[in-house]
BATIFI-957128 format. One record per residue: residue in one letter; chain; x, y, z of N, C-alpha, C in turn. Coordinates in Angstrom, 2 decimals. Layout:
BEGIN
+------+------+---------+---------+---------+---------+---------+---------+---------+---------+---------+
| code | unit |     nc1 |     nc2 |     nc3 |    cac1 |    cac2 |    cac3 |     cc1 |     cc2 |     cc3 |
+------+------+---------+---------+---------+---------+---------+---------+---------+---------+---------+
|    A |    A |       X |       Y |       Z |       X |       Y |       Z |       X |       Y |       Z |
...
+------+------+---------+---------+---------+---------+---------+---------+---------+---------+---------+
***
This chain:
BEGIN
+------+------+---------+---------+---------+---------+---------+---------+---------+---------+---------+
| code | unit |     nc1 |     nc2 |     nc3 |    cac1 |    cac2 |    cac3 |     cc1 |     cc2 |     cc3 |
+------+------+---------+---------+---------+---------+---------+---------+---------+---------+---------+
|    X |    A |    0.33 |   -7.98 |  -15.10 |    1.71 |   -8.32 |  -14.83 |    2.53 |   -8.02 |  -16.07 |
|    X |    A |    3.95 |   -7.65 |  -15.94 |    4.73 |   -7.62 |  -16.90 |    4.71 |   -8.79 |  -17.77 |
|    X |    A |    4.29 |   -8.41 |  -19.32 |    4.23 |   -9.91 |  -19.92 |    5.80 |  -10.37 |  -20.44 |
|    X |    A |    6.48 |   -9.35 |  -20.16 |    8.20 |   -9.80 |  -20.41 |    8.71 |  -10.75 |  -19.44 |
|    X |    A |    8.34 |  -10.14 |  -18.06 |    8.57 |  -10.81 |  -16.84 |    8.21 |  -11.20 |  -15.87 |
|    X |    A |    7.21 |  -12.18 |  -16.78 |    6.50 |  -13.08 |  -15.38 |    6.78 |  -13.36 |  -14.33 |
|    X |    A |    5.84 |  -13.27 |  -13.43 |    6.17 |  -13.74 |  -11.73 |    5.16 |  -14.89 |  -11.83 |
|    X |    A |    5.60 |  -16.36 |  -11.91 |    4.42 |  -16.72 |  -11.22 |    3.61 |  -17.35 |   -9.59 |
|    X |    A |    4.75 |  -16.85 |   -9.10 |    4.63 |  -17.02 |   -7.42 |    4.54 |  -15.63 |   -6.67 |
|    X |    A |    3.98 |  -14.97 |   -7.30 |    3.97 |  -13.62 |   -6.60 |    2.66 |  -13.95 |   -5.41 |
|    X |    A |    3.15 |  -13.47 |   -4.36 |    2.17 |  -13.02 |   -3.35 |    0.58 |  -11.86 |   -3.80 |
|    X |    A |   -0.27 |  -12.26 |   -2.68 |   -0.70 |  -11.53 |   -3.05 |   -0.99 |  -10.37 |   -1.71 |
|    X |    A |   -1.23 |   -9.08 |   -1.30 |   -1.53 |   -8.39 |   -0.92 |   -2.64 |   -7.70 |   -0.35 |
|    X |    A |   -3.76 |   -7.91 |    0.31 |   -4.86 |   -7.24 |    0.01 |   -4.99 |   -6.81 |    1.89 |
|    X |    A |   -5.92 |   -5.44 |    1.71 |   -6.63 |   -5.15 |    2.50 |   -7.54 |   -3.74 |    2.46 |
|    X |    A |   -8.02 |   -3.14 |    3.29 |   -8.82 |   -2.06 |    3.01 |   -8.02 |   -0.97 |    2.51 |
|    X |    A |   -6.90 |   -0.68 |    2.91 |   -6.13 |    0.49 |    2.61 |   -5.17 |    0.13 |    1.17 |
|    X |    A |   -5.02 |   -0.92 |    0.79 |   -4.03 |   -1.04 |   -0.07 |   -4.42 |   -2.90 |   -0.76 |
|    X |    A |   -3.57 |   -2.76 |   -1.94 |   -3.97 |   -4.17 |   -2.67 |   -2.99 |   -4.19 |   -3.52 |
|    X |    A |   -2.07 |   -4.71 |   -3.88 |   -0.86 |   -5.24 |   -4.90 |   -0.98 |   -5.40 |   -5.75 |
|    X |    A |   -2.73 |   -5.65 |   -6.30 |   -2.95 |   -6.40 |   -7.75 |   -2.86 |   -5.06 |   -8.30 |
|    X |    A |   -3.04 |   -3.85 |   -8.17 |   -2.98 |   -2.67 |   -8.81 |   -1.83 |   -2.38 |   -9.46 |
|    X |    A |   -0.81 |   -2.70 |   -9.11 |    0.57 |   -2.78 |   -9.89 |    0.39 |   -3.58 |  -11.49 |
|    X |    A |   -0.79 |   -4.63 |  -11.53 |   -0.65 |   -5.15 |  -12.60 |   -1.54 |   -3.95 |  -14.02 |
|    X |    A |   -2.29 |   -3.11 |  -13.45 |   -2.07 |   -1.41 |  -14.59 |   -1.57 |   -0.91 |  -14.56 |
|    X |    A |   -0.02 |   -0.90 |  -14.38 |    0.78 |    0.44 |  -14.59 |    2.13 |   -0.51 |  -15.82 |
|    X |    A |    2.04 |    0.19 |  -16.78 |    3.33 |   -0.22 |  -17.65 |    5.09 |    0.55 |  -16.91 |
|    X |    A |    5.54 |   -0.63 |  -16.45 |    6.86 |   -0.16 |  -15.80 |    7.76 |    0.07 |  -16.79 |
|    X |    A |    8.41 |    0.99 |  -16.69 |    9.37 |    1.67 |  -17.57 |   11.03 |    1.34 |  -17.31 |
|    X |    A |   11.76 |    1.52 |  -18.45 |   13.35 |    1.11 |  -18.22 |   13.18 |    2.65 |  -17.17 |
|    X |    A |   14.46 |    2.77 |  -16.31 |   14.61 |    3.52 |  -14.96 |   13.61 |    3.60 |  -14.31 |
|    X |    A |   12.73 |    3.03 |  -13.99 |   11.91 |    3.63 |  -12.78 |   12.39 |    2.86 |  -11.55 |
|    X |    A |   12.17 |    3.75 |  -10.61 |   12.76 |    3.22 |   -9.62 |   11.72 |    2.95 |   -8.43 |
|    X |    A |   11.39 |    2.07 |   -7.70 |    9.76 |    1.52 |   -6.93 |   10.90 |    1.07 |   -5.52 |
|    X |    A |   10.28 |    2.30 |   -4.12 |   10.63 |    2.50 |   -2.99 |    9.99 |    1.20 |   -2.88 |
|    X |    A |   10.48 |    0.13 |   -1.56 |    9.13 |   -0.70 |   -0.81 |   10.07 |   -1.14 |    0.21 |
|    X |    A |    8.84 |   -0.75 |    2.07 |    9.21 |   -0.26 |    3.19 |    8.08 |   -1.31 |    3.69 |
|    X |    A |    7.82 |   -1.54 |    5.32 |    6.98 |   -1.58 |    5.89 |    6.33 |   -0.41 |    6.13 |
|    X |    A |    5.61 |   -0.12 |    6.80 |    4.82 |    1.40 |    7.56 |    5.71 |    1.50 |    8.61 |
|    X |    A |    5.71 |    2.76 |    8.49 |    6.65 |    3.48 |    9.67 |    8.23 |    3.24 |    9.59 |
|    X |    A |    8.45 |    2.63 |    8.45 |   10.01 |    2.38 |    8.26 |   11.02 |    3.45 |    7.44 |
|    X |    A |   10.58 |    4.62 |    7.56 |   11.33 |    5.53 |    6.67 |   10.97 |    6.02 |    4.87 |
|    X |    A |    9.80 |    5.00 |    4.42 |    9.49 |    5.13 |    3.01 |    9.13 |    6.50 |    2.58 |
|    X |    A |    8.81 |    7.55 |    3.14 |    8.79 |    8.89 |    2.96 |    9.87 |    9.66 |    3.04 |
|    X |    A |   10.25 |    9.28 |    4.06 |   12.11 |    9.84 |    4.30 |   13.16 |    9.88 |    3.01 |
|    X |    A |   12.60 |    7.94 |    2.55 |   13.64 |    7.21 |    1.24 |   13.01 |    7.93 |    0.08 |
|    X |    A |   11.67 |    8.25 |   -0.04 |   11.15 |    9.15 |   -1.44 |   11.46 |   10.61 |   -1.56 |
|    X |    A |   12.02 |   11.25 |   -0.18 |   12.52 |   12.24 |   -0.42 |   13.83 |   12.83 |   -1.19 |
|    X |    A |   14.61 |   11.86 |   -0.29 |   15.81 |   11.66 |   -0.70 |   15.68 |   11.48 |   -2.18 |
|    X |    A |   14.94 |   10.20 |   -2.65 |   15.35 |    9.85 |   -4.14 |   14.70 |   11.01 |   -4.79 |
|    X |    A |   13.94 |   12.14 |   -4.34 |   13.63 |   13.57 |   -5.39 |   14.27 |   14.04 |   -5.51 |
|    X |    A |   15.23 |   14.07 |   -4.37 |   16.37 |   15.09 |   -4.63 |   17.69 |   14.71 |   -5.56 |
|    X |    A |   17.89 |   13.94 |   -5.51 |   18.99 |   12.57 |   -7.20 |   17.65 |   12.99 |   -8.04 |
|    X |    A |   16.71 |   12.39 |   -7.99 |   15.51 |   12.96 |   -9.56 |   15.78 |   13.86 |   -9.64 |
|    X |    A |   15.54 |   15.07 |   -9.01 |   15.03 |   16.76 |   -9.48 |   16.59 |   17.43 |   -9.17 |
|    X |    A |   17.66 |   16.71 |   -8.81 |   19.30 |   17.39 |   -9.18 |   18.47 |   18.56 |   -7.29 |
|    X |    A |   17.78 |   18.20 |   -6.63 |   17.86 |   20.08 |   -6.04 |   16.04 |   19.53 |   -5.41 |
|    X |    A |   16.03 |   20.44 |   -4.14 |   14.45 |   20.16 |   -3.64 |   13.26 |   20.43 |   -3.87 |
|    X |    A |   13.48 |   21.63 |   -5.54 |   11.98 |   21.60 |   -6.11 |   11.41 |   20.70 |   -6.48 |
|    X |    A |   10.06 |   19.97 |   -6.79 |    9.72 |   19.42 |   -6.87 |    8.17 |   19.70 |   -7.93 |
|    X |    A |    7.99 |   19.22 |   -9.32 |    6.64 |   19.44 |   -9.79 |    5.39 |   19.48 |   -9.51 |
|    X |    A |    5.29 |   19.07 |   -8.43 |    4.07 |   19.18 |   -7.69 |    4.26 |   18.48 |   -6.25 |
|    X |    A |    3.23 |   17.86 |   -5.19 |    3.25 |   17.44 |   -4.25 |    4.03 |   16.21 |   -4.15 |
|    X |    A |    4.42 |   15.41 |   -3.48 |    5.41 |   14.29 |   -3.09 |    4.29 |   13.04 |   -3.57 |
|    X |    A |    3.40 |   13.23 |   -2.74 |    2.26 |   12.09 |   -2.98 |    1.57 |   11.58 |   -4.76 |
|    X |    A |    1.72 |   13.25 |   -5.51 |    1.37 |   12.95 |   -7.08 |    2.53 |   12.64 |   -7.49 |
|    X |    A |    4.04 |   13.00 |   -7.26 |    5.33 |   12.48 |   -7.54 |    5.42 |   11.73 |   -7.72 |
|    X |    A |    5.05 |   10.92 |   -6.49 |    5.81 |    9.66 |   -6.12 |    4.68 |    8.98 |   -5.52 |
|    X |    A |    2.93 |    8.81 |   -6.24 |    2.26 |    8.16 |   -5.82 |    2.30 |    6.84 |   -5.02 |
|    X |    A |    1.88 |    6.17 |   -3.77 |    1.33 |    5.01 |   -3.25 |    0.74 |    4.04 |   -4.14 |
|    X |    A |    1.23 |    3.33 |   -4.94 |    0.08 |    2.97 |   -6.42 |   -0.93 |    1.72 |   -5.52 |
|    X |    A |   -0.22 |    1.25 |   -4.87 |   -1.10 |    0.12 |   -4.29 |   -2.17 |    0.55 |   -3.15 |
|    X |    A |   -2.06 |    2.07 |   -2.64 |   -3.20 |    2.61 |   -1.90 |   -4.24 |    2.52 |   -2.61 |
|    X |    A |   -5.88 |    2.13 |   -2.13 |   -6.86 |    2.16 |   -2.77 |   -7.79 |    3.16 |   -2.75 |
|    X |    A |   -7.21 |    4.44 |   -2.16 |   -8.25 |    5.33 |   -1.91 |   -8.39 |    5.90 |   -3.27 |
|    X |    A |   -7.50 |    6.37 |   -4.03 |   -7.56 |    7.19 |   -5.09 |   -7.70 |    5.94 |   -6.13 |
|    X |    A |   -8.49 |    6.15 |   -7.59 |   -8.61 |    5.34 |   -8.50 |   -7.72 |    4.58 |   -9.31 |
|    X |    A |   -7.18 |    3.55 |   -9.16 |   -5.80 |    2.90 |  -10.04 |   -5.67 |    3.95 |  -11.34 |
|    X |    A |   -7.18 |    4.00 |  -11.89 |   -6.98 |    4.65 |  -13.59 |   -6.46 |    6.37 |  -13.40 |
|    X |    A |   -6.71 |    7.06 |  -12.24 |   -6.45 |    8.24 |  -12.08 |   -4.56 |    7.82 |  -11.96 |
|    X |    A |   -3.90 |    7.27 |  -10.56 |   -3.13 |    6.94 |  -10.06 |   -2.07 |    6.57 |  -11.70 |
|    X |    A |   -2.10 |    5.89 |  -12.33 |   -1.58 |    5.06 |  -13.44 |   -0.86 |    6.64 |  -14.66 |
|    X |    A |   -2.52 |    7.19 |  -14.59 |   -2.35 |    8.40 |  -15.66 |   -1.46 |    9.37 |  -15.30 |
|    X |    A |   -1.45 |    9.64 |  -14.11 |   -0.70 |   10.48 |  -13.52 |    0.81 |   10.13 |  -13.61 |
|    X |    A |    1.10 |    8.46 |  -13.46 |    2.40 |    8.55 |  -13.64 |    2.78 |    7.93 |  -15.06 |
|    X |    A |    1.73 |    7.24 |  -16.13 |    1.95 |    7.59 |  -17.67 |    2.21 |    8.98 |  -17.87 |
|    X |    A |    1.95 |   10.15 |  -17.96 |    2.23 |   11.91 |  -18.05 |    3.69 |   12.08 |  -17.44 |
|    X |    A |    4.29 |   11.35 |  -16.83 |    5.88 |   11.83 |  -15.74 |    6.85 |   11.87 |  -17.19 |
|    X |    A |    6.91 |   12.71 |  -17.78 |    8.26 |   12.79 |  -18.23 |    9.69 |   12.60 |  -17.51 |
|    X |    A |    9.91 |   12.72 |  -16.46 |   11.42 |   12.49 |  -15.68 |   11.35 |   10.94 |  -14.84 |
|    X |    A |   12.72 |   10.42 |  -14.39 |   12.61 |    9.27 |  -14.11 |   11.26 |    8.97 |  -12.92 |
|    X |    A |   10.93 |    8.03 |  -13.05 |    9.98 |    7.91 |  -11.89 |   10.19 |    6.77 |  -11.06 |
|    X |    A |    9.46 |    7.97 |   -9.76 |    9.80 |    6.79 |   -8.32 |    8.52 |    6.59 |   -7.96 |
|    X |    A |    8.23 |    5.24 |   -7.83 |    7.08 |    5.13 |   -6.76 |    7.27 |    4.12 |   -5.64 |
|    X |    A |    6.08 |    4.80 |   -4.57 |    6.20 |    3.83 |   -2.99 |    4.93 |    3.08 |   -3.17 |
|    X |    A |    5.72 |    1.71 |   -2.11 |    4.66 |    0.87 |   -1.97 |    5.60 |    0.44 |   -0.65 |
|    X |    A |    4.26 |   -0.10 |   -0.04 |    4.58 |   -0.99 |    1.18 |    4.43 |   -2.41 |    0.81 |
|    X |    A |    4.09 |   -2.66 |   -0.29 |    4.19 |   -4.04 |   -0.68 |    5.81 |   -4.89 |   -0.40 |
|    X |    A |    5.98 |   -5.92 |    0.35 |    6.74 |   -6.70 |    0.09 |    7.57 |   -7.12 |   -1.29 |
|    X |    A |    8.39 |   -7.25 |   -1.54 |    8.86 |   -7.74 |   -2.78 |    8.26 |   -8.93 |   -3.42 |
|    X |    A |    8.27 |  -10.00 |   -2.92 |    7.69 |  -11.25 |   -2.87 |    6.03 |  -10.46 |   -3.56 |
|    X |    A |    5.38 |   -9.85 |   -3.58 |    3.93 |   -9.27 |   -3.79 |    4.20 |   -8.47 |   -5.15 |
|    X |    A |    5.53 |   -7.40 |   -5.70 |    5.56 |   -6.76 |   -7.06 |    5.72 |   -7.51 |   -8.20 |
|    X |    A |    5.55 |   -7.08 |   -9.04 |    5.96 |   -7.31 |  -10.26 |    7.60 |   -6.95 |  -10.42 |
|    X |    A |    8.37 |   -7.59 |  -11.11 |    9.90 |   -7.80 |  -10.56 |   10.42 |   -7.60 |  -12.08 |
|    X |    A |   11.29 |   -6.64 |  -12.65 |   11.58 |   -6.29 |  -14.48 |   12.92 |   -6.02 |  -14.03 |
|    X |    A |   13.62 |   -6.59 |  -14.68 |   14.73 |   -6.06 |  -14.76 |   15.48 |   -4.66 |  -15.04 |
|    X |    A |   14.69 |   -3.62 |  -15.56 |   14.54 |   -2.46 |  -16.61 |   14.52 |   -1.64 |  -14.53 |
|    X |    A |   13.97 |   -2.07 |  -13.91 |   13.58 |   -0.93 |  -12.67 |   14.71 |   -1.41 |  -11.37 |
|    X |    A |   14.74 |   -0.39 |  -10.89 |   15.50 |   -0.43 |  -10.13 |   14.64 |   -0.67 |   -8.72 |
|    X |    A |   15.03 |   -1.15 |   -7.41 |   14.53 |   -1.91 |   -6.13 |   14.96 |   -0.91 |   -4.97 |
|    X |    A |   14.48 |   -0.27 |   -4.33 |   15.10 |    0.16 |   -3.22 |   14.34 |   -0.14 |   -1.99 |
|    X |    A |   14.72 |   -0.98 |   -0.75 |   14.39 |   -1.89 |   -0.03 |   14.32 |   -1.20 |    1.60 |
|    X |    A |   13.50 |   -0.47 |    2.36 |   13.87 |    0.01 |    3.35 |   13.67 |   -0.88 |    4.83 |
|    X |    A |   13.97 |   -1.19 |    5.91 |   14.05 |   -1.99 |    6.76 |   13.98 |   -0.81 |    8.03 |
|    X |    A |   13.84 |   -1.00 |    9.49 |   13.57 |   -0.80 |   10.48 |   13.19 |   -1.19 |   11.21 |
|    X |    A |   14.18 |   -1.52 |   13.08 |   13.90 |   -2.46 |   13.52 |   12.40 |   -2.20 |   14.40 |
|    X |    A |   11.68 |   -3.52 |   14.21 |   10.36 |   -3.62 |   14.09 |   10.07 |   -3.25 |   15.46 |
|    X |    A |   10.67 |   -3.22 |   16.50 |   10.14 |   -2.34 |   17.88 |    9.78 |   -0.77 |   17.68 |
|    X |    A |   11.37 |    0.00 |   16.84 |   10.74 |    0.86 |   16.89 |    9.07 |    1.18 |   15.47 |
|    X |    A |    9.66 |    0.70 |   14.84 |    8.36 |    0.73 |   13.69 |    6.87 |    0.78 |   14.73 |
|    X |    A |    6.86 |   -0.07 |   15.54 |    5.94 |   -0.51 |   16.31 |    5.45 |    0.63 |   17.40 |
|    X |    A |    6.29 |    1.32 |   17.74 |    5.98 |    2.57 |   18.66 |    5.83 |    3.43 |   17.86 |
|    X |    A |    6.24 |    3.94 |   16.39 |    5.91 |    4.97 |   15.60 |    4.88 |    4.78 |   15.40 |
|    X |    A |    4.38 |    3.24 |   14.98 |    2.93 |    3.32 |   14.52 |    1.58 |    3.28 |   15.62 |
|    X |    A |    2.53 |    3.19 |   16.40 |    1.15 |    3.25 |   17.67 |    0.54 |    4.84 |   18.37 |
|    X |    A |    1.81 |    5.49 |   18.08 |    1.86 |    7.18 |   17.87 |    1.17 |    7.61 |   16.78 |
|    X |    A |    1.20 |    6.88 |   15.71 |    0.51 |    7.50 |   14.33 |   -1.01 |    7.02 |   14.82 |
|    X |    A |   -1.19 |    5.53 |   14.94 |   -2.71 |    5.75 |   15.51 |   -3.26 |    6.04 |   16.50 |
|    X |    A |   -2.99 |    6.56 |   17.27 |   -3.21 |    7.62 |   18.26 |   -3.92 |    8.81 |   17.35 |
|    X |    A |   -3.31 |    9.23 |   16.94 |   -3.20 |   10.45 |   16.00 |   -4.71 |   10.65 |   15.14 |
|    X |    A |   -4.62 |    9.55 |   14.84 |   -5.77 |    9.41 |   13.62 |   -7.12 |    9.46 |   14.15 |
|    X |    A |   -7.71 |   10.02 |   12.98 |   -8.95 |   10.90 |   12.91 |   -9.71 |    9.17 |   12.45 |
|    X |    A |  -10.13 |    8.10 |   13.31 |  -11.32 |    7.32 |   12.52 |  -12.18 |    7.46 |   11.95 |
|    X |    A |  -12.96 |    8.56 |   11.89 |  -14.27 |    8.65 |   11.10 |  -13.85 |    9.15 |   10.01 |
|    X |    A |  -12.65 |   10.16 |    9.71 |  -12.07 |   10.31 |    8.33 |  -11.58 |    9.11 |    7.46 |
|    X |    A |  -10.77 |    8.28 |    8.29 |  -10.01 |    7.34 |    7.68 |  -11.66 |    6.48 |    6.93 |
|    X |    A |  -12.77 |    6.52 |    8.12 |  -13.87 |    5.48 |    7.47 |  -14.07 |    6.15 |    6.54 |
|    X |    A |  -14.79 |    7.32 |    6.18 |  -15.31 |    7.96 |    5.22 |  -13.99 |    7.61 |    3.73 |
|    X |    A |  -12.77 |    7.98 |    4.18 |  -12.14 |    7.44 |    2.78 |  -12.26 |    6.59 |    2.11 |
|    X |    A |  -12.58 |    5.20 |    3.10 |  -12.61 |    3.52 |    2.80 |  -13.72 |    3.63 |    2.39 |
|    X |    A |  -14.66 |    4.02 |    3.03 |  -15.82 |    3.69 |    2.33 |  -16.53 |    4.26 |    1.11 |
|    X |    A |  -15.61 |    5.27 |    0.70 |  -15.64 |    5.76 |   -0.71 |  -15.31 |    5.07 |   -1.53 |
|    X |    A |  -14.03 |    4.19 |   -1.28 |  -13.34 |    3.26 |   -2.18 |  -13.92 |    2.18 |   -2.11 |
|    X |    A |  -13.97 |    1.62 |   -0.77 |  -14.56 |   -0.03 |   -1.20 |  -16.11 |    0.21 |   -1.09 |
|    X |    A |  -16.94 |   -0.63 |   -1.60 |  -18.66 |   -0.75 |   -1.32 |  -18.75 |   -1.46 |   -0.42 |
|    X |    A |  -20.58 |   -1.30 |    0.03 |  -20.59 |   -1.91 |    1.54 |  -20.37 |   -3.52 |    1.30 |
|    X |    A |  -20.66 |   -4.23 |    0.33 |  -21.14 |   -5.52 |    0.02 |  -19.45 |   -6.27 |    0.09 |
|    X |    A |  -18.72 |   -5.28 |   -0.21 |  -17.52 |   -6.02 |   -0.33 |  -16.71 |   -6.30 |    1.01 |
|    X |    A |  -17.52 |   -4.81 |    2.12 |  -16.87 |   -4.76 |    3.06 |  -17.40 |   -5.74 |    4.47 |
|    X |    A |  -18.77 |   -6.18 |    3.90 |  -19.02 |   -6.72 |    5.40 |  -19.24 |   -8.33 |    4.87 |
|    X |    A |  -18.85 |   -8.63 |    3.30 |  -18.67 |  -10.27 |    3.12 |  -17.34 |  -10.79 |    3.66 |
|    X |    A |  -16.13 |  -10.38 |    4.07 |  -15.35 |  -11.32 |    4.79 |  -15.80 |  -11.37 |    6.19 |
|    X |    A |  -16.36 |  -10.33 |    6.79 |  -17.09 |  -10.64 |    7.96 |  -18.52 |  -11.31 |    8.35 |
|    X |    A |  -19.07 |  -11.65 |    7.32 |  -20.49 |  -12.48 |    7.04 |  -19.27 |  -13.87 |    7.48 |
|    X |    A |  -18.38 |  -14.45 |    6.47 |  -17.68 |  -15.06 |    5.87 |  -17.05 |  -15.99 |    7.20 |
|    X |    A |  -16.18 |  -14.78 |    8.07 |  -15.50 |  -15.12 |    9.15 |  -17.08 |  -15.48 |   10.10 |
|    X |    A |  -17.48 |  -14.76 |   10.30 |  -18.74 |  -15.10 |   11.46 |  -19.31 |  -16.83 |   11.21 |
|    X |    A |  -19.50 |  -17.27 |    9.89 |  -20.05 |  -18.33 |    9.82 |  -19.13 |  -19.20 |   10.42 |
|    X |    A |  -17.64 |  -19.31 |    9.53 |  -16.47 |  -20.12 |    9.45 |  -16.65 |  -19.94 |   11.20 |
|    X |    A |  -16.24 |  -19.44 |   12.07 |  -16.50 |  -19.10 |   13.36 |  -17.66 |  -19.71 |   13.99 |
|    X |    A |  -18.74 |  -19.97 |   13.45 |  -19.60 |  -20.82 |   14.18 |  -19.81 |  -21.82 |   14.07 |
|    X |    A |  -19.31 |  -22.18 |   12.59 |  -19.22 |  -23.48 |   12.10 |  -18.03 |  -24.55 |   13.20 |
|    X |    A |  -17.20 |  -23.70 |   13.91 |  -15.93 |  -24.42 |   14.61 |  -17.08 |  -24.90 |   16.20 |
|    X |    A |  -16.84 |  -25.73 |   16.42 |  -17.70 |  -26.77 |   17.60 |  -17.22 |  -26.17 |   19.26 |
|    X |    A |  -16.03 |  -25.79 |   19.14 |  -15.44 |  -25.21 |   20.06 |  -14.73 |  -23.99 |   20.28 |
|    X |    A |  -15.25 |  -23.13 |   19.54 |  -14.75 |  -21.75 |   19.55 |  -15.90 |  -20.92 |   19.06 |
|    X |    A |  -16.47 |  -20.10 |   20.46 |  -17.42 |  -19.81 |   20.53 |  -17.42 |  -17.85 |   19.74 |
|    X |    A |  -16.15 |  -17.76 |   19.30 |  -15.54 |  -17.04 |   19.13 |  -16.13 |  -15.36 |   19.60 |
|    X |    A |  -16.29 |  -15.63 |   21.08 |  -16.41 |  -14.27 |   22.08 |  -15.51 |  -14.09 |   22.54 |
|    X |    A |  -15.42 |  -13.39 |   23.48 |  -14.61 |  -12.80 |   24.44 |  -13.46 |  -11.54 |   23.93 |
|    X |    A |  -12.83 |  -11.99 |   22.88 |  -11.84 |  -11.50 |   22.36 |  -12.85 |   -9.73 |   21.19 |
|    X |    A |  -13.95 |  -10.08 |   21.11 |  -14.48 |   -8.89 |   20.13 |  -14.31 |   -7.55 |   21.55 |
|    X |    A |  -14.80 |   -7.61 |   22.45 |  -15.08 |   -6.46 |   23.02 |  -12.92 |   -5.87 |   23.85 |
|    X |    A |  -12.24 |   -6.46 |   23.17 |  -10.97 |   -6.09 |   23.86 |  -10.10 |   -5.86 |   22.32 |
|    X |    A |  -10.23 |   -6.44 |   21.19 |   -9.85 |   -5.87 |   20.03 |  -10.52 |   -4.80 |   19.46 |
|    X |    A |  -10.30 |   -4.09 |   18.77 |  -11.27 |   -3.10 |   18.24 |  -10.48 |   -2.82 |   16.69 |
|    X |    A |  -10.87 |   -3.62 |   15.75 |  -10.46 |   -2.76 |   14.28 |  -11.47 |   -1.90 |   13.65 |
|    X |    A |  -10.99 |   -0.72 |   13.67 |  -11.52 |    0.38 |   12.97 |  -12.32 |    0.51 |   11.95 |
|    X |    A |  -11.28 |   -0.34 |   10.69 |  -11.33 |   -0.50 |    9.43 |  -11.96 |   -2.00 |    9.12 |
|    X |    A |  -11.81 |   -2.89 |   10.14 |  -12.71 |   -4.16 |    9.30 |  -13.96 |   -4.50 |   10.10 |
+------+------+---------+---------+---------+---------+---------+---------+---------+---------+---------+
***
């Protein structure tokens, strides 16, 4: 965390695709400017835009994603992710889907806040997973996280679950289906 500017009620964030505590390796800089959207709310749209105010014009130094890394995605290594944007000589933007309530909060950076009403968010993202390739998305996760980490909240939940006297907790597995947990 910023040791200038403590949060000490910050949320915390976690899941297979992404985790908040990763924000606490990156040294935030006076101008940087940190997109944060739900999914499917325009946060690619809003990082475009802000390249084009960065780069004056739509060239761009390399890809959008090394630009303007996801820092709280866990697929790629925080220490890779961090270095890449320690090396940015020009102002820097990065996205997160983190909530505000979940960043690190400096006065020195600037906030840009994207919103969308959550119906449609909700049909974009049901189109996006449609879309998706599961056995890719597993193979990513399971590069990043290990198995031990991935099947102890479900050891975890299964007990807590049997431990309850009246919740036999069936019925509901064979009509949900998560991919990722």
């Amino acid at each position: 965390m910023n040791s200038e500017h403590p949060m000490t009620d910050r949320v915390v964030y976690r899941s297979l695709m992404a985790d908040n505590l990763r924000w606490d390796a990156l040294q935030l800089r006076d101008g940087d400017i940190i997109i944060s959207a739900p999914s499917k709310s325009g946060l690619t749209w809003t990082q475009r835009l802000v390249s084009l105010l960065v780069f004056d014009g739509p060239d761009l130094p390399g890809p959008l994603s090394t630009v303007s890394p996801w820092l709280d995605q866990t697929i790629r290594p925080i220490e890779e992710v961090v270095a890449t944007l320690d090396a940015q000589q020009h102002r820097r933007f990065i996205k997160t889907h983190t909530p505000l309530d979940g960043l690190v909060l400096d006065d020195r950076v600037s906030y840009i806040c994207v919103g969308r009403d959550p119906r449609d968010a909700a049909v974009s993202m049901l189109y996006q997973s449609a879309n998706m390739n599961e056995d890719r998305m597993r193979i990513l996760h399971e590069a990043v996280v290990p198995f031990h980490e991935r099947i102890a909240p479900r050891l975890r939940n299964s007990v807590m679950r049997a431990a309850r006297p009246r919740s036999s907790g069936i019925g509901w597995r064979g009509r949900i289906r998560l991919p990722l947990a």
